[in-house]
VMD Tcl script that draws the C-alpha trace (Angstrom):
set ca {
  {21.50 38.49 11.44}
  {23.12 37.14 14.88}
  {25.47 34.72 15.25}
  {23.17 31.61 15.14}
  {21.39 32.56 11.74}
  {25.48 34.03 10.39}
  {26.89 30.63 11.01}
  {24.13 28.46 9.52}
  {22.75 30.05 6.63}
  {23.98 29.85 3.02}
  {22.90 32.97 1.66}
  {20.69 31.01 -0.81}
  {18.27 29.75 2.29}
  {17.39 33.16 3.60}
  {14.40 32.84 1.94}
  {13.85 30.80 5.12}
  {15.66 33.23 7.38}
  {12.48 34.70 8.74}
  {11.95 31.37 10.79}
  {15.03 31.92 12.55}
  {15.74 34.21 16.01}
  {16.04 37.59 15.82}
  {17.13 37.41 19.48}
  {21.16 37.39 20.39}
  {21.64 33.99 21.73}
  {24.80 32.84 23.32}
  {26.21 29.76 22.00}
  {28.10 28.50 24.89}
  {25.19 29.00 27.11}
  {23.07 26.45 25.64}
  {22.53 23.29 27.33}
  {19.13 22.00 25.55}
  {17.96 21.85 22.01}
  {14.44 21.23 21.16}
  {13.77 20.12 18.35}
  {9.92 20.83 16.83}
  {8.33 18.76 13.56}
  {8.03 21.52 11.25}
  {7.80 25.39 10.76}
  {4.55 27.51 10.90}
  {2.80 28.63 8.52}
  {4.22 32.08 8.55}
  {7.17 33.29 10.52}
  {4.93 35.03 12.60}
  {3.48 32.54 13.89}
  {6.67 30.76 14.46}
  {8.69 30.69 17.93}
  {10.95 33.37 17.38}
  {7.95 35.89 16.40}
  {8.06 39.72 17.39}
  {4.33 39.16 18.26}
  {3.84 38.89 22.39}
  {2.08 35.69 22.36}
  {2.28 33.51 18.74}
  {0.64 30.76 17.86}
  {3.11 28.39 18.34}
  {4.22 29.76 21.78}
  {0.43 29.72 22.67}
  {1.12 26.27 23.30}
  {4.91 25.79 24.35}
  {4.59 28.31 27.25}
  {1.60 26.15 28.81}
  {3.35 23.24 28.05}
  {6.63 24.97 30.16}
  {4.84 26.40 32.76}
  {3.16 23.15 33.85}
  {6.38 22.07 34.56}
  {6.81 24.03 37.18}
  {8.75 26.44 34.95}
  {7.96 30.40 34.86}
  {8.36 31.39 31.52}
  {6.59 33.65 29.76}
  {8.23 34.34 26.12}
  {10.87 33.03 23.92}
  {13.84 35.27 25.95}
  {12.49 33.77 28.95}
  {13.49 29.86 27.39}
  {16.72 30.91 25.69}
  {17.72 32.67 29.36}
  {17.36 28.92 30.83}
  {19.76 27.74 28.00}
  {17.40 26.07 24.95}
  {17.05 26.46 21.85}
  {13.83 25.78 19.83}
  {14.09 24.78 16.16}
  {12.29 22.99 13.53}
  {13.74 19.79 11.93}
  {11.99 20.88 8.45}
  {12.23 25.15 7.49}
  {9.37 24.84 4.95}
  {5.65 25.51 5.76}
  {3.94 22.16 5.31}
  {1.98 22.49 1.77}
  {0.48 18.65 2.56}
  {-0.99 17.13 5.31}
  {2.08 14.09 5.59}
  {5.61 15.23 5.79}
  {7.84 13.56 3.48}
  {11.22 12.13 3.91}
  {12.61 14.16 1.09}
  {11.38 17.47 2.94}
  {13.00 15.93 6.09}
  {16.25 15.39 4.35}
  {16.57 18.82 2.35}
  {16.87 20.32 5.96}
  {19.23 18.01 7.93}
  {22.28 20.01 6.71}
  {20.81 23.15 8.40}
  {20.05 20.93 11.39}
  {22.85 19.44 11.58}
  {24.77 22.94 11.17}
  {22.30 24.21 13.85}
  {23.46 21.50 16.76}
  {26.87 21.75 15.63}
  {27.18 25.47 17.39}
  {26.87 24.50 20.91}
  {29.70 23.28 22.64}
  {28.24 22.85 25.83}
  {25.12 20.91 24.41}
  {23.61 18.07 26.69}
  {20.49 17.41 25.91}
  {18.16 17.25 22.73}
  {14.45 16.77 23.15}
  {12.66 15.13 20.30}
  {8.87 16.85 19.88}
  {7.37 14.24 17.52}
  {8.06 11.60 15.12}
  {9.37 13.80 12.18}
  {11.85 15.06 14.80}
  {12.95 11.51 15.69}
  {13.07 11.07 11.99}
  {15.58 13.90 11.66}
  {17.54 13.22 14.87}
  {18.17 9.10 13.35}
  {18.88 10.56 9.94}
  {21.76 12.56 10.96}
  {22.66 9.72 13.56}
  {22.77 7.23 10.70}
  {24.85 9.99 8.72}
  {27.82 9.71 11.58}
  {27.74 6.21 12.95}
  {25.30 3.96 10.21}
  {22.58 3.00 13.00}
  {19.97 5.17 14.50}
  {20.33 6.68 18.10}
  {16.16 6.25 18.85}
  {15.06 3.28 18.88}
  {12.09 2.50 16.80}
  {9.46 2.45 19.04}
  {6.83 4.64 20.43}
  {7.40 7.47 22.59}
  {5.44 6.43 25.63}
  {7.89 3.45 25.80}
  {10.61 5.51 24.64}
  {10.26 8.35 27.32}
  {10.89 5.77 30.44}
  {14.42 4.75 28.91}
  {17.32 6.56 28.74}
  {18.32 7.23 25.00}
  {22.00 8.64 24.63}
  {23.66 9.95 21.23}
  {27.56 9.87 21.98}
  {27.33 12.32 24.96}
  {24.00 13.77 24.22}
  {20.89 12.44 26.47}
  {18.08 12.14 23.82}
  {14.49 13.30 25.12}
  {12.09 11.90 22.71}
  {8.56 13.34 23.55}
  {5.57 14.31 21.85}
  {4.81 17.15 19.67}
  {4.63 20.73 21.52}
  {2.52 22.91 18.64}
  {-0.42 23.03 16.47}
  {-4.45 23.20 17.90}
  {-4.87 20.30 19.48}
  {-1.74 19.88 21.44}
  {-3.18 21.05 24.75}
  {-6.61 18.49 24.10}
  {-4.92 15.60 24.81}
  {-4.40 16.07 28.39}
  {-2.04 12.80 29.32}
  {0.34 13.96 26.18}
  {0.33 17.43 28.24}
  {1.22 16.09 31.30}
  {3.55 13.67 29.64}
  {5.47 16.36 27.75}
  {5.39 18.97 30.83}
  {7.11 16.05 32.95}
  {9.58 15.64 30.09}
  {10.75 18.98 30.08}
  {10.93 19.27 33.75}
  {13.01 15.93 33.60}
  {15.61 17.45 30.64}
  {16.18 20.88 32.87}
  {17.19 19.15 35.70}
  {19.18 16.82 33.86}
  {21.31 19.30 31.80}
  {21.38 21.55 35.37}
}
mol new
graphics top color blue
foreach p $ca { graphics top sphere $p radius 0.5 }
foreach p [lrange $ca 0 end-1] q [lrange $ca 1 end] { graphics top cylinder $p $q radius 0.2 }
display resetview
């Protein structure tokens, strides 16, 4: 284990370990968190997979790389200081996620943002993220840091958390992410927008 999956597991969870990098990541360097709806259906599938090109990368490095970003693996987007994770460590076993699978993992979330002390910037990919994100922000103030409305409205305003500028965006994973081609282009300008910002 490396020092991100050390410092946030229990040993009971590692049944969920698997989902976690396997890459050495340096703490300090990271400036962005990302924060994805759900895990895939099998670690190897997942962002951290040995495999070159997984299925959930098949659409995040498009989704980079239209933002004028020249990425080609996982290394490639912890080198530019972010960190992918997924607000809920459980394969989804239903089409809906439910709040109680949301709040079984905000303890490992919360753990999880907790180890970056230069952090400035979470992006939200999808509602169940923005679920998550208010959860733990109603946790440590007792109001929620998104506001409840939808992301295209959302995305023009400038959402802060304490110190932390909040991204919220659409989701960046599962088959028919790359369909929709104005969530695409939306998202892509997103992430161009949070580099630059935490720069």
């Amino acid at each position: 284990m490396n020092e991100i999956t050390e410092k946030v597991f229990p040993k009971e969870r590692t049944n969920i370990l698997a989902y976690y990098p396997n890459i050495e990541i340096d703490a300090a360097a990271i400036k962005i968190v990302m924060i994805n709806e759900i895990v895939a259906d099998a670690p190897v599938n997942d962002f951290y997979s040995p495999e070159e090109r997984s299925f959930y990368m098949e659409t995040t490095i498009p989704l980079f790389q239209q933002a004028g970003i020249d990425i080609q693996t996982i290394e490639d987007i912890v080198t530019l200081g972010i960190y992918i994770t997924n607000a809920v460590k459980r394969p989804k076993t239903e089409t809906a996620i439910s709040t109680n699978q949301v709040k079984e993992f905000l303890p490992l979330l919360k753990k999880e943002l907790q180890l970056f002390p230069n952090l400035k910037a979470v992006m939200l990919n999808g509602d169940i993220a923005k679920k998550a994100f208010n959860m733990l922000s109603k946790q440590q103030t007792g109001k929620n840091a998104v506001p409840s409305m939808s992301t295209y409205k959302l995305r023009n305003r400038e959402v802060y958390a304490d110190q932390l500028r909040i991204f919220p965006a659409y989701i960046m994973t599962g088959k028919n992410v790359l369909i929709e081609k104005s969530k695409v282009q939306m998202t892509a300008e997103d992430i161009a927008k949070m580099i630059a910002y935490a720069q």
